[in-house]
N, C-alpha and C positions, 0 to 999 in steps of 0.2 A: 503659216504654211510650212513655211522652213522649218521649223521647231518639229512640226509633226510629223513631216518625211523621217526625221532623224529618228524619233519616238517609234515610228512602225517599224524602219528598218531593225531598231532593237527585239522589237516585239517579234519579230517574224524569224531572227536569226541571231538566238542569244546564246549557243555552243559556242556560235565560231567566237562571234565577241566577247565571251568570258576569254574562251581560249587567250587571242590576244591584251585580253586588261591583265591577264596572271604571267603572258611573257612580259609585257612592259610591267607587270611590277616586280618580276624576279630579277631583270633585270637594272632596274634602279635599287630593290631593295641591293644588291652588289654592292652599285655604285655608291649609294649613300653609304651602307658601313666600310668599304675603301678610301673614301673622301674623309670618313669623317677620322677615322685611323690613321690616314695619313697626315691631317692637319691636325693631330697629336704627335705623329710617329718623332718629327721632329725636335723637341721639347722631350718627349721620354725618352728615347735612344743618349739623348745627350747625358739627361742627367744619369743614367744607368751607368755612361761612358765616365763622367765626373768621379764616379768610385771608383775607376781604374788610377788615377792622380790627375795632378794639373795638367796645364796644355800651357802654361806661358812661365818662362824664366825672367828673372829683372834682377840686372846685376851693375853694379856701376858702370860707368861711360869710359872711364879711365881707370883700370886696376892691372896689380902685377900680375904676371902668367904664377899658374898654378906649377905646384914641386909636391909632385905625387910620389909616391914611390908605396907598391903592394897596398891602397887605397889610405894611407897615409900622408896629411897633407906635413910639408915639412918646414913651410912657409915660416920666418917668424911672425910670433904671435902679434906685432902690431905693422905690419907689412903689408901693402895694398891700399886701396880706397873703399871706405864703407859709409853706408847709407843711414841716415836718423831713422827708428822708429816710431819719432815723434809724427812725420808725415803720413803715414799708414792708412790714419783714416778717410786720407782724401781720396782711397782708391774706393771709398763708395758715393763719391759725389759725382762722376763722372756722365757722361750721358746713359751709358748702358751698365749703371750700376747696378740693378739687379740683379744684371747677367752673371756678375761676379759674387758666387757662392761659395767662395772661401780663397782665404792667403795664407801662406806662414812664413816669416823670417827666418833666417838659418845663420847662424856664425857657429865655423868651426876652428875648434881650439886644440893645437897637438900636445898632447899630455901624456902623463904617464902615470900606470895606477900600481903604485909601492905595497899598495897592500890588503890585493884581492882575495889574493888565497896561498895556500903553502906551495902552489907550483907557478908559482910568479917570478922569472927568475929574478937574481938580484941586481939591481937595479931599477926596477919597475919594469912593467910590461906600456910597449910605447904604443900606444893609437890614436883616434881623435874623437875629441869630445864635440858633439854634433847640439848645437842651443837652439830650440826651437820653440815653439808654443804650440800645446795640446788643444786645449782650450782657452781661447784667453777674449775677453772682454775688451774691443777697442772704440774709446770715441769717435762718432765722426760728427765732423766740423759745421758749424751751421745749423745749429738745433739737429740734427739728422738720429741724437740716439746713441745707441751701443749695439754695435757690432760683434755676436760671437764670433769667432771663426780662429785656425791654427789646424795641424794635421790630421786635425779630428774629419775635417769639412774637407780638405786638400788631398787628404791620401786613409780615405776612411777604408782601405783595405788591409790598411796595415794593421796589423791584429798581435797585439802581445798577451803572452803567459804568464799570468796574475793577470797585473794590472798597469793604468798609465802612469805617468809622472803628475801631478800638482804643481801647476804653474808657479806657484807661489811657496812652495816648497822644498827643502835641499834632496832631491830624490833622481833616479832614474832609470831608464831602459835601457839593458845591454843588447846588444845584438847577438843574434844566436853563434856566429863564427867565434866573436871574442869570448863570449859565455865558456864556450866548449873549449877553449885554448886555454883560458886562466881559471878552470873549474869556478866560476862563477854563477853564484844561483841565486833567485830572489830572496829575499829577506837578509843580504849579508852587506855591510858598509864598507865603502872603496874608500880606500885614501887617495884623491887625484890632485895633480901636482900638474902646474903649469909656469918654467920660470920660478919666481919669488914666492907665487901666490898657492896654495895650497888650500881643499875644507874636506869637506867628507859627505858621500853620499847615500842614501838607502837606496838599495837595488830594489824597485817593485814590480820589474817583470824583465820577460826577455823575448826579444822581438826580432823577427825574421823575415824582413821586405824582398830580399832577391837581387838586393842593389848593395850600396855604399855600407849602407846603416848596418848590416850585419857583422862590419868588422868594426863598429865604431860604440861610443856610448851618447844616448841622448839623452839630455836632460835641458831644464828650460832654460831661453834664452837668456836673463838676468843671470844664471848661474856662472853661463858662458862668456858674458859680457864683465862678472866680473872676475873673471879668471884671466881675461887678454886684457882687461882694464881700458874699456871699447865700454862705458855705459850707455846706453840708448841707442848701441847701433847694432848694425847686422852687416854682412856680407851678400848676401844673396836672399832672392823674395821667389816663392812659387805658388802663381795664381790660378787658379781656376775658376773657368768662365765659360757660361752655354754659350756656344757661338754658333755661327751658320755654315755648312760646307764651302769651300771656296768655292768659287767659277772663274770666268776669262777676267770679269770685268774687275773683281775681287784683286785680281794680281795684277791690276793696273797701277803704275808710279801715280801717287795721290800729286805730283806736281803736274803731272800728262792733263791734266782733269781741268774742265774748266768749271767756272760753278755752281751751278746744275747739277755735273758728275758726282765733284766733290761731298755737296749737300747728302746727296743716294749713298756716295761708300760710309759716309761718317755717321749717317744716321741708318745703317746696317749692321749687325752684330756679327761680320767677319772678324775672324781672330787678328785679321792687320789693321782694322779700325780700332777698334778693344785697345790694340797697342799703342796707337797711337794716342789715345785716349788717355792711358796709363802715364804716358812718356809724357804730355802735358802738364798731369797734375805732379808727379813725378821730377822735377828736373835732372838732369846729370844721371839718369840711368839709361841702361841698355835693354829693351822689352824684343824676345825672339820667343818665338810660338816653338813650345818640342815637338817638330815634325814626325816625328814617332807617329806622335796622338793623335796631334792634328788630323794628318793628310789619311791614314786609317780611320778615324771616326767621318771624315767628309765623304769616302767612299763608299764605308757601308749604308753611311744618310743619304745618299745619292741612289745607291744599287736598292737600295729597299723603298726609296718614293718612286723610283723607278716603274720597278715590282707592282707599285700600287696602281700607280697607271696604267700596266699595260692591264693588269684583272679588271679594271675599270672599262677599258677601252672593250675588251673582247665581251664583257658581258651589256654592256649596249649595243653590242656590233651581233651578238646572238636574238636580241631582243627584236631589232632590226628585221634581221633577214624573217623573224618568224612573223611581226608584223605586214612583212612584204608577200610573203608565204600566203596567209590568210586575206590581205586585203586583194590579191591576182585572184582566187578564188572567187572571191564575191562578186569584181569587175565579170567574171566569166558567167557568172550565174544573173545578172543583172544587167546583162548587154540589152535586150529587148526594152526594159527599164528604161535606161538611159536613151535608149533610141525615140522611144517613145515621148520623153520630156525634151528632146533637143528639135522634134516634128511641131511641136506643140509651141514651141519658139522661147525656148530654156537657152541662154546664154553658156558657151563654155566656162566662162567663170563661175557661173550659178553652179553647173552640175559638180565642176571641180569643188567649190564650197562645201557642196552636201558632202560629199565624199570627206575632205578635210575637216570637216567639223565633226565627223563620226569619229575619225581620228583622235581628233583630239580633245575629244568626250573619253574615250577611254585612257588618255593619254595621263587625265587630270585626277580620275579614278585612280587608274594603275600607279601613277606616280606616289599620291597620298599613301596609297596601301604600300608601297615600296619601299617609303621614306619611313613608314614606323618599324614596316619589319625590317628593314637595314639597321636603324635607331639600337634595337636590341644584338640585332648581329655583331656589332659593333662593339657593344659594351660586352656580347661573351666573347670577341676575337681581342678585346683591351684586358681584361680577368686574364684570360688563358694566356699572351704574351709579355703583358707588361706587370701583372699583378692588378693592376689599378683602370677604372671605368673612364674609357676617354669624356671627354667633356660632348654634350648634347648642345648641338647648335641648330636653332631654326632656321638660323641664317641660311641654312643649306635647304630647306624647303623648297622656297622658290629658284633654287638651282635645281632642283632631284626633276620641280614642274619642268622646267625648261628644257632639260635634258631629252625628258619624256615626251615632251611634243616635238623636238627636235630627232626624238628618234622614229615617231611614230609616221612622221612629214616624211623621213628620207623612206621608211618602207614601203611608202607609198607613192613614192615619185612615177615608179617604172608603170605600175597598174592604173596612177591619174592619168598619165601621161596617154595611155589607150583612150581612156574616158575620153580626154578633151579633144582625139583626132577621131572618136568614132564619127560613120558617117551613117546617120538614121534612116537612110532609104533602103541598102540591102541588108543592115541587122531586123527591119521591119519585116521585111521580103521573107527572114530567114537565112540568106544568102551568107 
């Protein structure tokens, strides 16, 4: 009997109920290509942000202050504390090693280049030789494989004229400032001198980051290590790693924590867990997040799931009022109805039922239709902002259901709520 009430009331009034199954599904369909954007947005925003450079520096524990002078370092050449190479690979064994999408080491060496070109004055033109890795191939420990990674993966914006250096060969990239000072151009061999030790280099591009490196020459690490006679080590490491925007609990002292806390921050991919992480396998270094990067990519990830929510919010919140809309309607057209079934000795909960279950007949309909047109919505709002089609989760299914009968219950609360106090003797009457 209850199935069949439901069945005529469709029968007898299938406008208004289309009406409301196309707002509840314009409505989820919203919601699900929102949700489903969002639980991408986080993951692509990052990695887009990873092409701007790293987010984390690691520099020894104990090293001398830096002697700059016009982006020259003047340091002697074996002065300070530096770090083995050899360990590198342990920065992909860590807990959120994934997360960590490229490293590159860096020693730099102050030299001087005797003999770039004819406007070089004499005694060499002095700068600093910057030893990094382009590409470079690194074990990691424990069966885990080889690792590419070097400035290719760390700072993929940086873009030189030709071409890059071969890790493995005497070559390198001038920076655009020095270029333009010592008429220096690709294809021409520098004589660079450090100290005792002196080789020669093939210029095979010239390169213009915005930073240091435009008054400097880089070339691969091994060149550099054997020019300050430093083998296997480096100076300074810059990491980049997806992490998660900070919050309160994020900038909590991981010693404040008891172990519960601890468990949640460490097994979190905030950038001061990551660190810590690093600093572990690490020993005797220094890991600090470049707040530049950081705290700007955690705002825009923040202000744009933000965003998502609230489109989310107001498009079930329109969904609502238009199911509220049309379910007062029917309550109005159906008072005699209802009068009639509560004379007859229909319990408030019965009539409330029918009504609810109409609800959420369409609730289950609209939602399903919601959730595939969202599905695509989704994938032309992932095309058109991010290049690439968010990932399809069904998981989201029986959230889009949920939503839906959670949206369809609240526009219905204010016109049950008439049902269940109507009184059947003067709606009978007329009255």
């Amino acid at each position: 009997m209850f199935v069949r009430l439901i069945t005529d009331s469709f029968a007898r009034q299938p406008r208004r109920k289309l009406l409301t199954t196309v707002a509840l599904a314009l409505g989820t369909a919203i919601a699900t290509a929102t949700l489903t954007v969002a639980l991408d947005v986080g993951d692509r925003l990052a990695r887009e942000f990873r092409s701007l450079g790293a987010n984390l520096l690691v520099t020894p524990e104990a090293d001398t202050l830096p002697l700059e002078i016009g982006g020259v370092d003047y340091r002697p050449v074996d002065s300070g504390v530096f770090l083995s190479g050899a360990e590198l690979g342990k920065l992909k064994t860590i807990f959120w090693r994934n997360n960590v999408i490229g490293f590159a080491p860096f020693l730099d060496v102050p030299v001087a280049v005797t003999s770039a070109s004819s406007s070089v004055p004499n005694g060499g033109l002095r700068t600093t030789l910057i030893g990094t890795w382009y590409r470079h191939n690194v074990p990691v420990p424990n069966g885990g494989g080889v690792f590419s990674t070097g400035v290719a993966s760390t700072n993929p914006g940086w873009q030189a004229e030709g071409r890059w250096f071969s890790d493995d060969s005497p070559e390198a990239v001038v920076g655009a400032n020095l270029a333009r000072r010592g008429g220096i151009r690709a294809g021409q061999t520098l004589e660079i001198r450090a100290g005792d030790a002196s080789l020669q280099l093939l210029v095979t591009g010239i390169i213009s980051t915005g930073g240091q490196e435009d008054n400097a020459i880089l070339a691969p690490l091994e060149v550099a290590q054997r020019l300050s006679g430093k083998p296997g080590q480096y100076r300074r490491l810059l990491v980049s790693a997806l992490t998660k925007p900070e919050d309160v609990f994020s900038q909590r002292d991981p010693k404040s924590m008891n172990p519960e806390e601890f468990d949640r921050w460490y097994c979190s991919p905030y950038i001061s867990s990551i660190s810590r992480q690093i600093q572990e396998q690490l020993p005797g270094v220094n890991v600090r997040p470049i707040r530049q990067v950081a705290e700007g990519e955690g705002q825009i990830l923040s202000r744009v799931q933000s965003l998502m929510w609230l489109v989310t919010f107001a498009a079930l919140l329109a969904a609502a009022l238009a199911v509220a809309s049309t379910a007062g309607t029917t309550v109005l057209e159906r008072t005699a109805e209802v009068a009639l079934m509560k004379a007859l000795g229909a319990r408030r909960m019965l009539v409330g039922a029918f009504f609810l279950g109409e609800q959420w007949f369409m609730a289950i309909v609209g939602g399903v239709a919601g959730y595939v047109a969202g599905i695509g919505l989704a994938h032309v709002l992932g095309e058109r902002i991010f290049g690439v089609s968010p990932n399809t989760r069904l998981i989201l299914l029986p959230v889009i259901l949920g939503l839906a009968a959670a949206v369809a219950t609240a526009g219905s609360l204010l016109p049950l709520r008439k049902v269940m106090q109507l009184d059947p003797a003067p709606a009978l009457r007329g009255e």
